[in-house]
C-alpha positions in Angstrom: 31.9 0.7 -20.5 28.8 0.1 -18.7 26.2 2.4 -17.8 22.8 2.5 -15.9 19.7 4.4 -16.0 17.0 4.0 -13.4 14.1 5.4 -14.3 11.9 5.3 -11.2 9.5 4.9 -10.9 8.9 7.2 -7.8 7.2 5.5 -4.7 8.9 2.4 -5.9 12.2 2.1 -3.6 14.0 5.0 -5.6 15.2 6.5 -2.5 16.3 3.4 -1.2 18.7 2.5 -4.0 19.5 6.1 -4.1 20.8 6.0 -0.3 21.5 2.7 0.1 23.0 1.2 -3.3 24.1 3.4 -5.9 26.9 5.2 -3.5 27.7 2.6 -1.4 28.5 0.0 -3.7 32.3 -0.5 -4.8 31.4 -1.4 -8.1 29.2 1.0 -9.1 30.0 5.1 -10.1 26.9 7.3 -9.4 27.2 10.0 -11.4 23.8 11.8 -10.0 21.4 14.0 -9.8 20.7 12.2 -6.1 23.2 11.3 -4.1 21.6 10.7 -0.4 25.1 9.7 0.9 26.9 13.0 -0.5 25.5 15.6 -1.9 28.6 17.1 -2.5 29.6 14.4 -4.9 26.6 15.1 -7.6 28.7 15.0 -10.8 26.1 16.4 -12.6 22.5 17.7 -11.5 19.0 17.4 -12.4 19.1 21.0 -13.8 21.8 20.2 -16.1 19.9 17.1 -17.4 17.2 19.1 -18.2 19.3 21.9 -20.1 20.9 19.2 -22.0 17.4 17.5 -22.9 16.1 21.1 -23.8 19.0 21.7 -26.0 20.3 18.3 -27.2 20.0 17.9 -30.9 20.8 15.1 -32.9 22.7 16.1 -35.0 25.0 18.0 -32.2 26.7 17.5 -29.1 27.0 19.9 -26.4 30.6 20.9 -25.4 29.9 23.0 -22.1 31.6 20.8 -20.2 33.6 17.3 -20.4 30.8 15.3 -19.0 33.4 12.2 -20.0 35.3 12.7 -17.2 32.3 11.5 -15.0 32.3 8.0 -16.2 34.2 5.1 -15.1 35.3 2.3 -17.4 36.0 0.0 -14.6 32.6 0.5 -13.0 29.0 0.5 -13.5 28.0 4.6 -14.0 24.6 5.1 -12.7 22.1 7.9 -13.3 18.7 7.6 -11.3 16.1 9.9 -11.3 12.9 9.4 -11.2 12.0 12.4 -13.7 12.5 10.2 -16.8 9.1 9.0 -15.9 7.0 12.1 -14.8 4.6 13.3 -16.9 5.8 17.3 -16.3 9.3 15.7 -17.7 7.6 13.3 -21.0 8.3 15.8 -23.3 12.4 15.9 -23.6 12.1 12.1 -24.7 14.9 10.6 -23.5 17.0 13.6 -24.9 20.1 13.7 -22.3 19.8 10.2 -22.1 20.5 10.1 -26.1 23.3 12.4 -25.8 25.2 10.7 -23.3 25.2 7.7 -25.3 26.2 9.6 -28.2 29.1 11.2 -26.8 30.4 8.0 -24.8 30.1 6.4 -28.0 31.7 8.7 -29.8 35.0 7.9 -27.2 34.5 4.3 -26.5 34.0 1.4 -28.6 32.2 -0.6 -26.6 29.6 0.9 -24.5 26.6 -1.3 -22.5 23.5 0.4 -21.8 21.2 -0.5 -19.1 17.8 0.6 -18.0 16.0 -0.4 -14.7 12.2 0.3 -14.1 10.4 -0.8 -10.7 7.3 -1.1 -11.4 4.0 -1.4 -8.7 1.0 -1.9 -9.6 -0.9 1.7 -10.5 -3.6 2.0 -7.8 -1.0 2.2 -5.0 1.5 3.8 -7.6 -1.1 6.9 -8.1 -2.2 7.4 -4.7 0.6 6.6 -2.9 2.4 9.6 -5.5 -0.7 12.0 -5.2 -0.7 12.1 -1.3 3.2 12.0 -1.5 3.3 14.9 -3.4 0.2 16.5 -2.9 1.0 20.2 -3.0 2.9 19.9 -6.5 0.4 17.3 -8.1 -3.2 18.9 -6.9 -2.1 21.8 -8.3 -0.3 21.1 -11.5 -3.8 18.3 -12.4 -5.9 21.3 -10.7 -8.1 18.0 -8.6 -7.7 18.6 -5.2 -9.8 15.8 -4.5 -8.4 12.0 -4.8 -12.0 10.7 -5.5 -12.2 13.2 -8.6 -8.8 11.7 -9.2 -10.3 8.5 -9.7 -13.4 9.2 -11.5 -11.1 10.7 -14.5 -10.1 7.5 -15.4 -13.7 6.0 -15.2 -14.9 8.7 -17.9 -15.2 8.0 -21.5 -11.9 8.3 -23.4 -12.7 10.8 -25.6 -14.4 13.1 -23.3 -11.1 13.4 -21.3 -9.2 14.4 -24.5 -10.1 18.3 -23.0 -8.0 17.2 -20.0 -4.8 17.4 -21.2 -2.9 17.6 -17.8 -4.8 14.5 -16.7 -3.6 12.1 -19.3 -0.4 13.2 -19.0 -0.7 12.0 -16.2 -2.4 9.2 -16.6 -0.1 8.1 -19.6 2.9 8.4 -17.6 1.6 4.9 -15.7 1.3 3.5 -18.6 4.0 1.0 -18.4 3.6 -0.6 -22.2 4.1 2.8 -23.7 7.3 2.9 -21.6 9.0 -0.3 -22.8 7.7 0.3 -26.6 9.5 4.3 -25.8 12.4 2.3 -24.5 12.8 -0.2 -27.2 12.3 2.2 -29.8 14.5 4.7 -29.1 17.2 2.4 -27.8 17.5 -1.0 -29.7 20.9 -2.2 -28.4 20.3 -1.7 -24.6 19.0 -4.1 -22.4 15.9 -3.5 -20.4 15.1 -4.6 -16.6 12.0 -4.5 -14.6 11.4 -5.3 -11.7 8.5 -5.1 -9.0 8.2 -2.8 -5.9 5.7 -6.0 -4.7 9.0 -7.9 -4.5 10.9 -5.1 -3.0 8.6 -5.5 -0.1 7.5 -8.4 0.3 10.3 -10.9 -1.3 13.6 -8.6 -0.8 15.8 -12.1 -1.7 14.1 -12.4 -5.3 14.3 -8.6 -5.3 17.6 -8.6 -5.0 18.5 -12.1 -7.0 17.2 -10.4 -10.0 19.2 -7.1 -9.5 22.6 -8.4 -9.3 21.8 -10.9 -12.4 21.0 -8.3 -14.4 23.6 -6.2 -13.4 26.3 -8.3 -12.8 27.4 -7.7 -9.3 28.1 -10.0 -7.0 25.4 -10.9 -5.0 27.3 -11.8 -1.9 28.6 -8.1 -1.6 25.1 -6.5 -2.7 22.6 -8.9 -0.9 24.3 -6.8 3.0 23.4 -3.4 1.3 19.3 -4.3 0.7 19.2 -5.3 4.5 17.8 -1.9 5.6 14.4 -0.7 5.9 11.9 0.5 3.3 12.5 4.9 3.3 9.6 6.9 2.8 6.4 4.1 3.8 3.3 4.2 3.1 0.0 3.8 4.7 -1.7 0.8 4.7 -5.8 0.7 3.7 -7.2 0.8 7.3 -5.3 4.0 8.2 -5.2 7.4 7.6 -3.2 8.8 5.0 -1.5 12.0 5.9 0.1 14.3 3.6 1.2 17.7 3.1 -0.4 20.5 3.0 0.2 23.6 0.0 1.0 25.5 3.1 3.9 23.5 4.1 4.6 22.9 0.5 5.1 26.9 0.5 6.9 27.2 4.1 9.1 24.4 3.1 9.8 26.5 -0.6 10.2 30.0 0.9 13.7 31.1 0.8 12.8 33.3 4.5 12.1 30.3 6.3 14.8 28.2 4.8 17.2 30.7 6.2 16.0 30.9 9.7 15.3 27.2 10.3 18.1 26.6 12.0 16.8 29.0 14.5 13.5 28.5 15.2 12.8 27.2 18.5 11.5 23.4 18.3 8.7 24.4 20.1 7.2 26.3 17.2 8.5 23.6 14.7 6.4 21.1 16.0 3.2 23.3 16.2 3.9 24.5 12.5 4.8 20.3 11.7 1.3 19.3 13.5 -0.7 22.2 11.6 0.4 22.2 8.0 -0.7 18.7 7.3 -3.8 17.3 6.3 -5.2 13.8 6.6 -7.7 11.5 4.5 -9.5 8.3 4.9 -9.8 5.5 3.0 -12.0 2.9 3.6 -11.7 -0.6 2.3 -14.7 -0.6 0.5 -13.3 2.9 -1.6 -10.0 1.0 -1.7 -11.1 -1.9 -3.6 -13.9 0.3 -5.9 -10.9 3.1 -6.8 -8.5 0.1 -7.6 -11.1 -1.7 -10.3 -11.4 1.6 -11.9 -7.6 1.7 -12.2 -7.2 -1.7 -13.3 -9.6 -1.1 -15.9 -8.3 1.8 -17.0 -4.7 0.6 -18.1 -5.9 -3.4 -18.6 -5.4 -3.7 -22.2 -2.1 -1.6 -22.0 -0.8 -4.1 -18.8 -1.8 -7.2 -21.1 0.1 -5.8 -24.0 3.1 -5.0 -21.9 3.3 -8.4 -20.7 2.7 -10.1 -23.5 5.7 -8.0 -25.3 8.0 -7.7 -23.0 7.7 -11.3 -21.8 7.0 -10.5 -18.2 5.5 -13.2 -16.3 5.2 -12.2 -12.2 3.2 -13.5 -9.5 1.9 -10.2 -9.1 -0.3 -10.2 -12.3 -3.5 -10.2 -10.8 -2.7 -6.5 -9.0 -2.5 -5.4 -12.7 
């Protein structure tokens, strides 16, 4: 039995393999939490991977429910969520992850594991996810500003030790700590990354290096990646918009959820065009923030490389 885990990262194509892939494939069996196709057909949901993480022991398995029935020995069982990788969600370690393979192993004999990371460099990674998020991530970092973002990692190391939040944060992009995680925790699975940069800009290798390390056929898959990127981003010269907290709350508040289906389009599009805010970037703060960044994670990158034996065209963005 073979089973997938993709681990984000978020503002990486996620929601692309999530709507476009992962259910639509005939060889592959997602199990959840996302299913953009039908969200009826979640086997199991993001809440019940964190319960499991929260109460997951090693030395136990849960028996709440026969998660076995889920999986598929004829296909590829998929679980993508981008959570694995966010710093509010580093502490459970992997924990559901570990049980699943416990109890699948416990029942099968031969069990495959598979991880997939997409990686992009961690300038666009951080602002594009900042702005994406804004509401959620201003508030949990408490920096409202993306320039005071930014000068966090320029500081001195051990003066940001009082931030906790912040490197959190700034240790959940930090992509050699991932794979060393990864190949500690789980020595027998096989670990693929591959690069947003191709995703955009070289779909065919994108996708060349998918199926090989899946195993699908490529002539079925290659149809499935013709659609466009979901969810772009901005590019330098524009402004960024993003959402305001006050649309973060609207969009939250049980009220309004229950009405929305009632309110005249008229007032949705005055309450669209007045809960978001916009930013500019200009080149010059582009390239500035994006040395600071590099710097900040260049002796991790190089490490990660190095160990992982990664070699992309893309190295000078990291």
């Amino acid at each position: 039995m073979k089973i997938l885990y993709h681990l984000g990262y978020p503002r990486t194509g996620s929601t692309f393999l999530q709507k476009n892939i992962f259910p639509e494939h005939k060889d592959i069996n997602l199990i959840g939490p996302k299913n953009y196709k039908n969200w009826n057909d979640v086997k199991i949901t993001q809440n019940e991977l964190n319960k499991i993480a929260d109460n997951y022991t090693e030395t136990g398995i849960l028996n709440e429910k026969n998660y076995l029935d889920f999986f598929d020995q004829r296909k590829l069982n998929v679980i993508s969520s981008e959570k694995y990788v966010s710093y509010l969600n580093l502490r459970n370690n992997f924990k559901d992850i570990k049980f699943f393979n416990k109890l699948l192993q416990n029942k099968h004999k031969d069990i495959e594991i598979y991880f997939l990371v997409v990686l992009r460099n961690q300038y666009d990674l951080i602002k594009s996810l900042y702005f994406h998020a804004y509401p959620i991530y201003s508030e949990a970092l408490g920096i409202k500003d993306f320039e005071k973002l930014i000068k966090c990692f320029n500081k001195n190391k051990e003066s940001n030790r009082e931030i906790f939040q912040f490197l959190l944060f700034a240790d959940s992009f930090n992509f050699y700590k991932l794979y060393n995680n990864l190949s500690t925790n789980f020595k027998n699975s096989k670990i693929k990354f591959l690069f947003y940069e191709d995703f955009k800009l070289n779909r065919e290798n994108f996708v060349s290096e998918f199926v090989e390390f899946l195993n699908l056929d490529k002539q079925y898959t290659k149809p499935l990646f013709s659609d466009e990127i979901v969810n772009k981003g901005v590019s330098n010269d524009k402004k960024i918009r993003f959402s305001s907290k006050l649309r973060y709350k609207l969009s939250e508040n049980n009220l309004v959820r229950s009405i929305k289906n009632f309110i005249p389009r008229s007032i949705k599009n005055f309450i669209l065009k007045n809960t978001f805010s916009s930013i500019t970037i200009s080149k010059k703060e582009n390239q500035e923030y994006q040395k600071i960044i590099r710097d900040y994670y260049r002796e991790s990158n190089e490490k990660f490389f190095k160990e992982a034996k990664i070699s992309t065209r893309y190295n000078k963005l990291y």
